[in-house]
PDB file of N, CA, C and O in Angstrom:
ATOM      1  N   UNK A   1     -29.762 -26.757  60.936  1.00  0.00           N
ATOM      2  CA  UNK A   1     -30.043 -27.961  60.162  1.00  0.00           C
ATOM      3  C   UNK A   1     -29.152 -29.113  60.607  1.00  0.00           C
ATOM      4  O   UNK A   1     -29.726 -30.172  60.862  1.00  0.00           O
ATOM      5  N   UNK A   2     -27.812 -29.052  60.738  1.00  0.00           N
ATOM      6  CA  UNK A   2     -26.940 -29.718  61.248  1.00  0.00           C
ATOM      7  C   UNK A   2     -27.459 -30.636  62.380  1.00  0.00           C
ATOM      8  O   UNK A   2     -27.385 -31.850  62.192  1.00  0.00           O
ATOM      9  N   UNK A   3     -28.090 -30.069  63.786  1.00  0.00           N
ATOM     10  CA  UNK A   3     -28.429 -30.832  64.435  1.00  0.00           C
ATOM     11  C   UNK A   3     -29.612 -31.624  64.212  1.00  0.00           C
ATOM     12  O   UNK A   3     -29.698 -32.655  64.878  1.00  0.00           O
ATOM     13  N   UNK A   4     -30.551 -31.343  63.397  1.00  0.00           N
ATOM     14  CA  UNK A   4     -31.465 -32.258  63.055  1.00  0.00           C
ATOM     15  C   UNK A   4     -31.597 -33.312  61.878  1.00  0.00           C
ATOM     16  O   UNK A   4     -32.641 -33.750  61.396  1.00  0.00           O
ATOM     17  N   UNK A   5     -30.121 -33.656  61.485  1.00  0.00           N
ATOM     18  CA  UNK A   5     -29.548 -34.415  60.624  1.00  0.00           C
ATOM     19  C   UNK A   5     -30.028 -35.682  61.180  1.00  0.00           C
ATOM     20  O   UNK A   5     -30.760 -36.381  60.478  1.00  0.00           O
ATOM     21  N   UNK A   6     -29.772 -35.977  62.103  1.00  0.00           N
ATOM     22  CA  UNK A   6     -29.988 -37.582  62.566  1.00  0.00           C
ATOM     23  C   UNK A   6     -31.622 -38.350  62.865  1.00  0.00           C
ATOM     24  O   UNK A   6     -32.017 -39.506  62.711  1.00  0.00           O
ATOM     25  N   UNK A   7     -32.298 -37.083  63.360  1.00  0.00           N
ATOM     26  CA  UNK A   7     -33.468 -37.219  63.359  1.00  0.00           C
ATOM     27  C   UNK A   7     -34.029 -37.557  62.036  1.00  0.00           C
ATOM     28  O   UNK A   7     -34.327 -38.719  61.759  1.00  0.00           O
ATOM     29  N   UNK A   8     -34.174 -36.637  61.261  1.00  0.00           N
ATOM     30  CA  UNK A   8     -34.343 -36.707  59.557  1.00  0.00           C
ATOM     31  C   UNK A   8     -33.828 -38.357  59.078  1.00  0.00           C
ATOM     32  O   UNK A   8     -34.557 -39.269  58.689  1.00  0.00           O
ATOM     33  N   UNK A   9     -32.326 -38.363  59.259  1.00  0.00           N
ATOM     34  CA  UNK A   9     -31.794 -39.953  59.085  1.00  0.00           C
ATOM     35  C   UNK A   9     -32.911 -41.134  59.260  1.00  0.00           C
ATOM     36  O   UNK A   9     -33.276 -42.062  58.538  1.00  0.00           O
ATOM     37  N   UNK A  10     -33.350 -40.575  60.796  1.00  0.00           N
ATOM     38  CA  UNK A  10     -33.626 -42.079  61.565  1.00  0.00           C
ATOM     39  C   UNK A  10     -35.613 -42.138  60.873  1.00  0.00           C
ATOM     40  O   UNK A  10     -36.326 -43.124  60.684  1.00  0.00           O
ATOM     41  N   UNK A  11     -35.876 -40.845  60.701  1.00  0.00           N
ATOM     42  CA  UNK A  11     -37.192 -41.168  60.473  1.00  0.00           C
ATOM     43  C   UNK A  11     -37.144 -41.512  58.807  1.00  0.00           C
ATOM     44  O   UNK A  11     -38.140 -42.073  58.349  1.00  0.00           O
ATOM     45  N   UNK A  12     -35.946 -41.173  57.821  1.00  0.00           N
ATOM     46  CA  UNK A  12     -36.084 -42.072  56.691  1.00  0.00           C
ATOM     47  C   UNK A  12     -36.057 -43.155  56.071  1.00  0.00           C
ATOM     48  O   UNK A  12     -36.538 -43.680  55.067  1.00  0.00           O
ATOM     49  N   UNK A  13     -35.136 -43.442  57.202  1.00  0.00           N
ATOM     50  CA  UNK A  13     -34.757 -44.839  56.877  1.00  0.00           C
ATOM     51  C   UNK A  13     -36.166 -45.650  57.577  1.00  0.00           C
ATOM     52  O   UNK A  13     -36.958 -46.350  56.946  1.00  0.00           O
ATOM     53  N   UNK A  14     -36.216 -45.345  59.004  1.00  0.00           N
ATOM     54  CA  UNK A  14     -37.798 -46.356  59.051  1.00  0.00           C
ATOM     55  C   UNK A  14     -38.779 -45.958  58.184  1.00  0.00           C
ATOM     56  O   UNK A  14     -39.472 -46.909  57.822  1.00  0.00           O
ATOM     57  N   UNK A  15     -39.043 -45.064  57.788  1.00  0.00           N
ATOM     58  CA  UNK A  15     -40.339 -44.789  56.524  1.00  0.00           C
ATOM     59  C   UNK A  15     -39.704 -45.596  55.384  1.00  0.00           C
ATOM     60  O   UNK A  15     -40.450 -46.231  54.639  1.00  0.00           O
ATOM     61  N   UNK A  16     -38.819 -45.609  55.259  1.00  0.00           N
ATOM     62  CA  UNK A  16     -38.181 -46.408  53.672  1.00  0.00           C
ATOM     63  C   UNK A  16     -38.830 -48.028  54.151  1.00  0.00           C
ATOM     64  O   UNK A  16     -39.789 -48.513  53.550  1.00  0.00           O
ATOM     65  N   UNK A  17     -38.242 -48.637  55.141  1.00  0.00           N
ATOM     66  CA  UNK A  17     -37.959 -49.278  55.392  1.00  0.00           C
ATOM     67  C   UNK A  17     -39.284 -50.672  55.892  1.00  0.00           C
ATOM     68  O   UNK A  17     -39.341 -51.901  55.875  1.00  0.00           O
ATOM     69  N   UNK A  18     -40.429 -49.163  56.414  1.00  0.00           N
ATOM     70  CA  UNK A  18     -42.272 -49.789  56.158  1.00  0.00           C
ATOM     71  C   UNK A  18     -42.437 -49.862  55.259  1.00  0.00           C
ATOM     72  O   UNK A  18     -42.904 -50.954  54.934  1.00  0.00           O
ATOM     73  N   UNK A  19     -42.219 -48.831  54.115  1.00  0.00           N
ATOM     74  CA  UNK A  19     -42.302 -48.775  53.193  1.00  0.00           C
ATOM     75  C   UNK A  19     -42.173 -50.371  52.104  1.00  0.00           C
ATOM     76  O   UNK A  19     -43.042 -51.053  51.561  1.00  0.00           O
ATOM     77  N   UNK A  20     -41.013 -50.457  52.143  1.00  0.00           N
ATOM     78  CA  UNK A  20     -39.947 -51.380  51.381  1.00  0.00           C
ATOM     79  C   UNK A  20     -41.115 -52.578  52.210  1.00  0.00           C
ATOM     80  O   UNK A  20     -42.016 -52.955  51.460  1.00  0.00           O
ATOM     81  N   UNK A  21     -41.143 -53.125  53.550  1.00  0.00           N
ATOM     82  CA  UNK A  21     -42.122 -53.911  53.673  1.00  0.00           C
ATOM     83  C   UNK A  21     -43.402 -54.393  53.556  1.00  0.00           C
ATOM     84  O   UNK A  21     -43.760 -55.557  53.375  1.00  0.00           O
ATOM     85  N   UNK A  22     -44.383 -52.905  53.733  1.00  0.00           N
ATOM     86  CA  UNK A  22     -45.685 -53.129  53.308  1.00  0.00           C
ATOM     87  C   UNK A  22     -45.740 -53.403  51.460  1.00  0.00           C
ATOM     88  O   UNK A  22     -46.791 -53.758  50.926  1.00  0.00           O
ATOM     89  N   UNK A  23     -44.650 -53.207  50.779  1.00  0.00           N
ATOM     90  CA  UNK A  23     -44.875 -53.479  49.608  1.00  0.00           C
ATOM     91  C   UNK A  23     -44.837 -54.861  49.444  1.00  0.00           C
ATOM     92  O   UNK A  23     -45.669 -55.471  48.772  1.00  0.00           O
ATOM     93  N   UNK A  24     -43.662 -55.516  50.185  1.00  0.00           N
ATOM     94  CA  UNK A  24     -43.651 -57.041  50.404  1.00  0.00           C
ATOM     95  C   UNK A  24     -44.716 -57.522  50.515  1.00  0.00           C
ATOM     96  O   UNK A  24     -45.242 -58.148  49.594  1.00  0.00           O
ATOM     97  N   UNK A  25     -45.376 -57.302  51.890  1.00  0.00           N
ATOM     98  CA  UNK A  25     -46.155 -57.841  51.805  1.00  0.00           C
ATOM     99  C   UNK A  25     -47.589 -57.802  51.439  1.00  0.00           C
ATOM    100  O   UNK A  25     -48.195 -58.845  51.191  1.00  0.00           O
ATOM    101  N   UNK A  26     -48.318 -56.306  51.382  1.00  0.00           N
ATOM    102  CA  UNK A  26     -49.462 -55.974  50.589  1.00  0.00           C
ATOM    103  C   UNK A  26     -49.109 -55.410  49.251  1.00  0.00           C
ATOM    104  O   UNK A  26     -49.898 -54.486  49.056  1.00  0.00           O
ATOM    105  N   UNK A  27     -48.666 -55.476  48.699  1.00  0.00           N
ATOM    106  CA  UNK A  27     -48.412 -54.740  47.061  1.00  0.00           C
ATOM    107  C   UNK A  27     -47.392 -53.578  47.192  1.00  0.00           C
ATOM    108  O   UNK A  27     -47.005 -53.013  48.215  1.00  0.00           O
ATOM    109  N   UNK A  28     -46.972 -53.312  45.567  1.00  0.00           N
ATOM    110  CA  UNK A  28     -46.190 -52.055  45.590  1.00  0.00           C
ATOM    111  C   UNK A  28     -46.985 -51.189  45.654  1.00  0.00           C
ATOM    112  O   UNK A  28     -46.365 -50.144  45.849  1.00  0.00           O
ATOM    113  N   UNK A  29     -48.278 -50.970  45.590  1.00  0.00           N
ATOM    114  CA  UNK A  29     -48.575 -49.457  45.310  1.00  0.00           C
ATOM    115  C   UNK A  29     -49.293 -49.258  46.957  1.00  0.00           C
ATOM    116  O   UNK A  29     -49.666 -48.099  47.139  1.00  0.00           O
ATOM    117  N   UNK A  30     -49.504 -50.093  48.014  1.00  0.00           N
ATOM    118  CA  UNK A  30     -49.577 -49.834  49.466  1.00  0.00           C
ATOM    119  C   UNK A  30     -48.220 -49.356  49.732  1.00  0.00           C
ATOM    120  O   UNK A  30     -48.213 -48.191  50.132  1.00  0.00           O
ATOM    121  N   UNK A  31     -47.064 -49.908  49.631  1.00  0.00           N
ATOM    122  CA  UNK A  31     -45.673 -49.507  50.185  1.00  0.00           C
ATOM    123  C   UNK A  31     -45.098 -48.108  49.672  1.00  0.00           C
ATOM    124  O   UNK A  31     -44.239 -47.478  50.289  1.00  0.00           O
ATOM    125  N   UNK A  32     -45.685 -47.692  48.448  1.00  0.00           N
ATOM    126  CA  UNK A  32     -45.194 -46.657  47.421  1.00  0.00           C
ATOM    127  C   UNK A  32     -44.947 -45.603  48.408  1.00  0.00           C
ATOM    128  O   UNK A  32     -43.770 -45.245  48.445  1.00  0.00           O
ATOM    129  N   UNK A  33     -45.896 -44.898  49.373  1.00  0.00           N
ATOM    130  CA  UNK A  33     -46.142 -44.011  50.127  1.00  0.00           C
ATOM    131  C   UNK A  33     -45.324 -43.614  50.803  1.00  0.00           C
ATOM    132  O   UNK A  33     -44.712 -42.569  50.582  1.00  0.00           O
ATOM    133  N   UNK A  34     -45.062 -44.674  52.168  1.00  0.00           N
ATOM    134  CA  UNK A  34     -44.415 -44.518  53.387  1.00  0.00           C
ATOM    135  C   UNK A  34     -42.751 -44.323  52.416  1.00  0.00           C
ATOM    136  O   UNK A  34     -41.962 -43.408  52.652  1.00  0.00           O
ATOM    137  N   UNK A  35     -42.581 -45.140  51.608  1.00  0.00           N
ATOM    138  CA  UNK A  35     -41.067 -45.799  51.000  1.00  0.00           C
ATOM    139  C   UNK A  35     -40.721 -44.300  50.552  1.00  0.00           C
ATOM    140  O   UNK A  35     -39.623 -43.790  50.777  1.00  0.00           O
ATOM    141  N   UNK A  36     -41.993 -43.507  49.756  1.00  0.00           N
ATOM    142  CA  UNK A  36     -41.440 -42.171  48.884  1.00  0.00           C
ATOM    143  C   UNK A  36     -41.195 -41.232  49.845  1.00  0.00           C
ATOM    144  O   UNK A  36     -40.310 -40.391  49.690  1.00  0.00           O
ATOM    145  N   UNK A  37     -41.838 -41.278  50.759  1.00  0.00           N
ATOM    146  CA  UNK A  37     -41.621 -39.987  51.594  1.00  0.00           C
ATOM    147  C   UNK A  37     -40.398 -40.505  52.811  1.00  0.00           C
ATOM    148  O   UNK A  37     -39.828 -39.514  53.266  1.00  0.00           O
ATOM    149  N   UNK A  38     -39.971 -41.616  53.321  1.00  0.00           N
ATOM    150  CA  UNK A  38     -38.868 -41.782  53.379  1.00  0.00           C
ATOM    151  C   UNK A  38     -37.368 -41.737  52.667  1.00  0.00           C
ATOM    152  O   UNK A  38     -36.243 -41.640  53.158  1.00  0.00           O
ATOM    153  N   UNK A  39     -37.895 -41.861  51.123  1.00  0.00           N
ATOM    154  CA  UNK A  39     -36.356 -41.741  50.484  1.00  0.00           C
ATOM    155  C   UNK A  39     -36.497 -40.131  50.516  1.00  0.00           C
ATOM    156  O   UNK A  39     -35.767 -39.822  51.457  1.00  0.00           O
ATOM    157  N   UNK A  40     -36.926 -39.206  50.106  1.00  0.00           N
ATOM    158  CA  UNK A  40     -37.529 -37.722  50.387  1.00  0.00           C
ATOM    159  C   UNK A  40     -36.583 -37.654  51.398  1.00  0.00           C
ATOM    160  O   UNK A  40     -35.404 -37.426  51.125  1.00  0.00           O
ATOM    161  N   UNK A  41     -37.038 -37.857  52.748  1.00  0.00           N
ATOM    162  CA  UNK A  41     -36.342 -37.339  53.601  1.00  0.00           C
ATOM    163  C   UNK A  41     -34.392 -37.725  53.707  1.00  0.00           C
ATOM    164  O   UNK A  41     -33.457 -37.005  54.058  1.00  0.00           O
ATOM    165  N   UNK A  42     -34.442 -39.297  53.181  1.00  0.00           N
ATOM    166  CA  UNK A  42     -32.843 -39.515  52.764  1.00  0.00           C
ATOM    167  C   UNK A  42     -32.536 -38.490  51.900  1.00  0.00           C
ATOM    168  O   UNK A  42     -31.411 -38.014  52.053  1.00  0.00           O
ATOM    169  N   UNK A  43     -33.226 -38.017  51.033  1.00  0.00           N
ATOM    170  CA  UNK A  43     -32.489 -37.360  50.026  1.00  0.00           C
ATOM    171  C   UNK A  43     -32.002 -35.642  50.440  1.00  0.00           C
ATOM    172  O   UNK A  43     -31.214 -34.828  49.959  1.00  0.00           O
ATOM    173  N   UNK A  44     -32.771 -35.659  51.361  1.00  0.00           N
ATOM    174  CA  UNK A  44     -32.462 -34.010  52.050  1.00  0.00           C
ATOM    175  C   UNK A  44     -31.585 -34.420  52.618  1.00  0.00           C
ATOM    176  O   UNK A  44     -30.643 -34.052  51.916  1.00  0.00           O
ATOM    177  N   UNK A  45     -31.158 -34.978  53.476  1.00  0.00           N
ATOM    178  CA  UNK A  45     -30.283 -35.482  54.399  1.00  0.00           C
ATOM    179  C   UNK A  45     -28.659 -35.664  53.014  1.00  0.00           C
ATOM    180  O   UNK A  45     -27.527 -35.203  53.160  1.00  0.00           O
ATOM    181  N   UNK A  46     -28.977 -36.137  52.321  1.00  0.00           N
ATOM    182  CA  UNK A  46     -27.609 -36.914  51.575  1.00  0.00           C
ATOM    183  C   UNK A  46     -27.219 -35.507  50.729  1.00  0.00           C
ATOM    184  O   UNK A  46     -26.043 -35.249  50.470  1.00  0.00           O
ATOM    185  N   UNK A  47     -28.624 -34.394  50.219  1.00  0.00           N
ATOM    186  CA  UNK A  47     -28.166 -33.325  49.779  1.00  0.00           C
ATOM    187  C   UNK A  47     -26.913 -32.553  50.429  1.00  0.00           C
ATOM    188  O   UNK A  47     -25.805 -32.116  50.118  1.00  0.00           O
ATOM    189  N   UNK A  48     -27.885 -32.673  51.658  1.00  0.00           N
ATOM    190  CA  UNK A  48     -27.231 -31.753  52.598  1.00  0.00           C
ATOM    191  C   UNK A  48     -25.750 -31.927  52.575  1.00  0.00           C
ATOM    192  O   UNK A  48     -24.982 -30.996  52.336  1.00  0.00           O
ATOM    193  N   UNK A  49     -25.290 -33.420  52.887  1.00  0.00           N
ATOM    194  CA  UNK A  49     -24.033 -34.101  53.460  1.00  0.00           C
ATOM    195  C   UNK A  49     -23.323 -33.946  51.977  1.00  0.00           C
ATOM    196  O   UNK A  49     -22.300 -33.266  52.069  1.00  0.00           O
ATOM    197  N   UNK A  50     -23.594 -34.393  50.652  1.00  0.00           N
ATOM    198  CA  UNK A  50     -23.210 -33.904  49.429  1.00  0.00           C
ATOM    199  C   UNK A  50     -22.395 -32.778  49.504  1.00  0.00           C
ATOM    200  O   UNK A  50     -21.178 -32.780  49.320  1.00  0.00           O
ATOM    201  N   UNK A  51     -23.223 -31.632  49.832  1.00  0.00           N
ATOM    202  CA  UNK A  51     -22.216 -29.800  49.562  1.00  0.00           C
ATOM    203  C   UNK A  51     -21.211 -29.949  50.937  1.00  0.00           C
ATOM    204  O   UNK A  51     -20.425 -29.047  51.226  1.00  0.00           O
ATOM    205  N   UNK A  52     -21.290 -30.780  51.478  1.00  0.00           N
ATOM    206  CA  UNK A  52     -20.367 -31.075  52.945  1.00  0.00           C
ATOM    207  C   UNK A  52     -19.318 -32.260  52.446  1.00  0.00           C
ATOM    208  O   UNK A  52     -18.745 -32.800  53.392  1.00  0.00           O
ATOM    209  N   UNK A  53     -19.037 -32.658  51.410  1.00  0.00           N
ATOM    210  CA  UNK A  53     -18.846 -34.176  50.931  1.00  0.00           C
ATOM    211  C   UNK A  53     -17.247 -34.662  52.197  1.00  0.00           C
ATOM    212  O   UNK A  53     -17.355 -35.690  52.865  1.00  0.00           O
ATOM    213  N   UNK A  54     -16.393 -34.085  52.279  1.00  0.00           N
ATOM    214  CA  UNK A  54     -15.153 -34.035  52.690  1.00  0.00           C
ATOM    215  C   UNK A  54     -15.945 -34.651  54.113  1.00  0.00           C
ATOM    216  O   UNK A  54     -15.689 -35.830  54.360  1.00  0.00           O
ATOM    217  N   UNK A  55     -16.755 -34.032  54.929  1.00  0.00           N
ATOM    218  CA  UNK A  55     -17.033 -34.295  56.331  1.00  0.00           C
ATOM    219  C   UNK A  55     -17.680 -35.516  56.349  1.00  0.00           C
ATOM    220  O   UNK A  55     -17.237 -36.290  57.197  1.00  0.00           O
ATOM    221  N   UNK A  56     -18.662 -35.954  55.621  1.00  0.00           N
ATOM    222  CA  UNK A  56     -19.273 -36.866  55.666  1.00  0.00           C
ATOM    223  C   UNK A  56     -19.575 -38.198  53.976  1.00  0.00           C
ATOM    224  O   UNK A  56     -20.608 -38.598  53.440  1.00  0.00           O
ATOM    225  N   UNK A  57     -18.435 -38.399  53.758  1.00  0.00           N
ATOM    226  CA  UNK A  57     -18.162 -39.188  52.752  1.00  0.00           C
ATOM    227  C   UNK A  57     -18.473 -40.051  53.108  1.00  0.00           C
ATOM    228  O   UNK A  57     -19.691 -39.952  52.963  1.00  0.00           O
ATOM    229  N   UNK A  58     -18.215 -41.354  53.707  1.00  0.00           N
ATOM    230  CA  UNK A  58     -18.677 -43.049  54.308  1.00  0.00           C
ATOM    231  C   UNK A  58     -19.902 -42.448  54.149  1.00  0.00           C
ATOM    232  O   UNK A  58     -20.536 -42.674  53.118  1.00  0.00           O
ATOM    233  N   UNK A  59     -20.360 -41.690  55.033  1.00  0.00           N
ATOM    234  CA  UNK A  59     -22.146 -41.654  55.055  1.00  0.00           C
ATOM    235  C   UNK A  59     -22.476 -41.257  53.507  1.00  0.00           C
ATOM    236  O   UNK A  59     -23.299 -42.010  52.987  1.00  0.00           O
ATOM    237  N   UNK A  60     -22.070 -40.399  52.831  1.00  0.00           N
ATOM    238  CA  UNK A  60     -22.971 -40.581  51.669  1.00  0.00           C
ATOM    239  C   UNK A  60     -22.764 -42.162  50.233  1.00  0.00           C
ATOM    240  O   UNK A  60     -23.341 -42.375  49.167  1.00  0.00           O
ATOM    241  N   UNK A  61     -21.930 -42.732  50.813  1.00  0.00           N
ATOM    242  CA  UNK A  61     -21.720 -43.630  50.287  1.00  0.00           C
ATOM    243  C   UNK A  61     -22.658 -44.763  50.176  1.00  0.00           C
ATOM    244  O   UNK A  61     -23.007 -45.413  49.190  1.00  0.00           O
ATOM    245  N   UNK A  62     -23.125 -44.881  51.966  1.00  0.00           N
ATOM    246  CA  UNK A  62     -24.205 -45.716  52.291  1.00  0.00           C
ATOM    247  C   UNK A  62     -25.841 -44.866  51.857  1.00  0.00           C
ATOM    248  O   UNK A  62     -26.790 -45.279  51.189  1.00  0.00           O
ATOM    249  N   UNK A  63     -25.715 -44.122  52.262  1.00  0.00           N
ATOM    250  CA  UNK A  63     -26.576 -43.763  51.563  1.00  0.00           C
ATOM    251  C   UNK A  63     -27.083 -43.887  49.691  1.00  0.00           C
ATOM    252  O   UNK A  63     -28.222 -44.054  49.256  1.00  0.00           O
ATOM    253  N   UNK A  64     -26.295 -43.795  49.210  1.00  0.00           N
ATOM    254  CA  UNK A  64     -26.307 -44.016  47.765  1.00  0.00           C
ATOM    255  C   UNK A  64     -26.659 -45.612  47.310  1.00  0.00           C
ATOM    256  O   UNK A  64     -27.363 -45.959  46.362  1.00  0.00           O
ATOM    257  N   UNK A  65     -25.902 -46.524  48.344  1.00  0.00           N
ATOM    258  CA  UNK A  65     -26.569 -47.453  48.503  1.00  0.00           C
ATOM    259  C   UNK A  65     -27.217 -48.327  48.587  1.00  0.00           C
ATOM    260  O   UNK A  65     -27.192 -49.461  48.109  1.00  0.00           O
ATOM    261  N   UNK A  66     -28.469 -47.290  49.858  1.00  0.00           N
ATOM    262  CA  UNK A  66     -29.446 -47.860  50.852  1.00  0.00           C
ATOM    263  C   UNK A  66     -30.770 -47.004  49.808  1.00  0.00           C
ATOM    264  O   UNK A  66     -31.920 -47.443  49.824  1.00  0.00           O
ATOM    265  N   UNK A  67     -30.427 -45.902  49.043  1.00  0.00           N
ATOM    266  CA  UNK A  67     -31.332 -45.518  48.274  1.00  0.00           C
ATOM    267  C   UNK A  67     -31.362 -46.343  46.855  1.00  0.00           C
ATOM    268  O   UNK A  67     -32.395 -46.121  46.222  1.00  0.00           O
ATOM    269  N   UNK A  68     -30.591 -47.103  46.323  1.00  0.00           N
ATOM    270  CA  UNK A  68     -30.158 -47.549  45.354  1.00  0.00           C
ATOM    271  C   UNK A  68     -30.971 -49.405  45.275  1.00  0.00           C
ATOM    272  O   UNK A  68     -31.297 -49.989  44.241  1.00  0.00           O
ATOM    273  N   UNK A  69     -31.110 -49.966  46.805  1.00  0.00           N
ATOM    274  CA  UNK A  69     -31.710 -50.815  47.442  1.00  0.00           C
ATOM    275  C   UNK A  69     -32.685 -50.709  47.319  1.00  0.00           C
ATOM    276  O   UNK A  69     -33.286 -51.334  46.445  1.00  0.00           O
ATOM    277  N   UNK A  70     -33.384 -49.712  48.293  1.00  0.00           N
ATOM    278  CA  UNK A  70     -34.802 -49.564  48.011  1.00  0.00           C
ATOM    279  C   UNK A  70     -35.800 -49.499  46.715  1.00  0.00           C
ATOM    280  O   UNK A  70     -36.943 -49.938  46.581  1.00  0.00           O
ATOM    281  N   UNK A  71     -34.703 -48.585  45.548  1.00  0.00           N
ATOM    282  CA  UNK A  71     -35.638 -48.528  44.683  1.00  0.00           C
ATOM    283  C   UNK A  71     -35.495 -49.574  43.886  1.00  0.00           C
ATOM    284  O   UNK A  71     -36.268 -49.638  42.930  1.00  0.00           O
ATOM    285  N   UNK A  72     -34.872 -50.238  44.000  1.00  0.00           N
ATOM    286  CA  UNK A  72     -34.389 -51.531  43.053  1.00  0.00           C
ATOM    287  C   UNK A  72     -35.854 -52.609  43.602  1.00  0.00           C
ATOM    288  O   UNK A  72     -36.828 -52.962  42.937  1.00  0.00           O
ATOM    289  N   UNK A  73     -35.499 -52.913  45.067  1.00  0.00           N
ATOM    290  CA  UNK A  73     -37.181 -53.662  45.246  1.00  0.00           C
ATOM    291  C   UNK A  73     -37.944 -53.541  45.087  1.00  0.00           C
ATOM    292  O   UNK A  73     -38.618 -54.486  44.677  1.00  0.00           O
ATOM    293  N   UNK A  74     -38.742 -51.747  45.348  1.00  0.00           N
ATOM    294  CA  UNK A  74     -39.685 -52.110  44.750  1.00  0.00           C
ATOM    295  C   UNK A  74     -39.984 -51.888  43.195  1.00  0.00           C
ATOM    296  O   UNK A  74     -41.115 -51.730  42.736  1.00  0.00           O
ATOM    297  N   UNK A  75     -38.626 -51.902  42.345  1.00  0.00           N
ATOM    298  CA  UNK A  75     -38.824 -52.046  40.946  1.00  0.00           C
ATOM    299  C   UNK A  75     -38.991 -53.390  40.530  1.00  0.00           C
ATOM    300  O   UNK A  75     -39.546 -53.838  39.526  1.00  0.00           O
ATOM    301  N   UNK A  76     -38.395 -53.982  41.507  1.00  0.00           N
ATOM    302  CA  UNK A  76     -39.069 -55.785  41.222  1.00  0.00           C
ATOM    303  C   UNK A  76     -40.825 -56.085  41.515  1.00  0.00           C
ATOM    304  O   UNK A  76     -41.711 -56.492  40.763  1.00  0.00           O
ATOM    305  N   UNK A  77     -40.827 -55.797  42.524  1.00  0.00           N
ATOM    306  CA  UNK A  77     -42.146 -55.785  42.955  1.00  0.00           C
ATOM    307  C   UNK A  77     -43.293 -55.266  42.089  1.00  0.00           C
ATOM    308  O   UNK A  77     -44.416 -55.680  41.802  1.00  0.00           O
ATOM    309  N   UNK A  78     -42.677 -54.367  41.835  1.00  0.00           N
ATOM    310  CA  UNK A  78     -43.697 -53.704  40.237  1.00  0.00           C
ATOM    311  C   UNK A  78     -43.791 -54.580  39.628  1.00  0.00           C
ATOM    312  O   UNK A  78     -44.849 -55.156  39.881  1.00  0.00           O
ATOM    313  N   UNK A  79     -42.861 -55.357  38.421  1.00  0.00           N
ATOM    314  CA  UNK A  79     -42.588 -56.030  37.822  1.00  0.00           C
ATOM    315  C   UNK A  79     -43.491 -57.518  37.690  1.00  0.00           C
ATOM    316  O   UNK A  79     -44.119 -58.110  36.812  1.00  0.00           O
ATOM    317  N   UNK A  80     -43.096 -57.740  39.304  1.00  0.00           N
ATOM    318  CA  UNK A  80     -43.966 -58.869  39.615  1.00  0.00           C
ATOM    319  C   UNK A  80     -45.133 -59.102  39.550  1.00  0.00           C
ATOM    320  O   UNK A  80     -45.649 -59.940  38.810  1.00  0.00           O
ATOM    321  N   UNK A  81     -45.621 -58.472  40.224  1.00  0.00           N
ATOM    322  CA  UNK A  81     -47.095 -57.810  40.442  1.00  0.00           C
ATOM    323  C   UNK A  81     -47.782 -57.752  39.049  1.00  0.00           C
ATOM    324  O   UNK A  81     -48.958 -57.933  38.734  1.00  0.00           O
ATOM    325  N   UNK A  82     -46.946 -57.517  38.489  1.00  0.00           N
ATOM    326  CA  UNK A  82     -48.112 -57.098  36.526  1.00  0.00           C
ATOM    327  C   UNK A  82     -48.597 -58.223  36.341  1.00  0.00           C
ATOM    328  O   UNK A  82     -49.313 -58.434  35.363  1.00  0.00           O
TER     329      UNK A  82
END
């Protein structure tokens, strides 16, 4: 699992990250998708690094974050949208 930490990383954060945009710009419930199954994969990733906390602290920090970001926009976006 260890070595496929970064992979996992890199494909959550860009799924968050279409995500977080197609909501911008076509609605929240187009972005909902890509955004959920990207934080999904952050969240395995931050589990993981969690029961590891000592090795990888800075990283779960940003992570807490960058997940904390995301869902905050598109809780605006909801909002807006009504």
């Amino acid at each position: 699992m260890k070595k496929y930490l970064r992979e996992i990383e890199v494909s959550g954060l860009i799924l968050t990250a279409i995500g977080v945009v197609c909501a911008l710009v076509w609605g929240a419930h187009f972005g909902m998708w890509p955004c959920a199954i990207g934080l999904l994969l952050l969240l395995v990733v931050f589990l993981y690094k969690a029961f590891h906390w000592k090795e990888y602290e800075r990283e779960n920090r940003q992570y807490i974050m960058i997940i904390l970001l995301a869902i905050f926009i598109l809780f605006i976006q909801m909002i807006i949208k009504r």
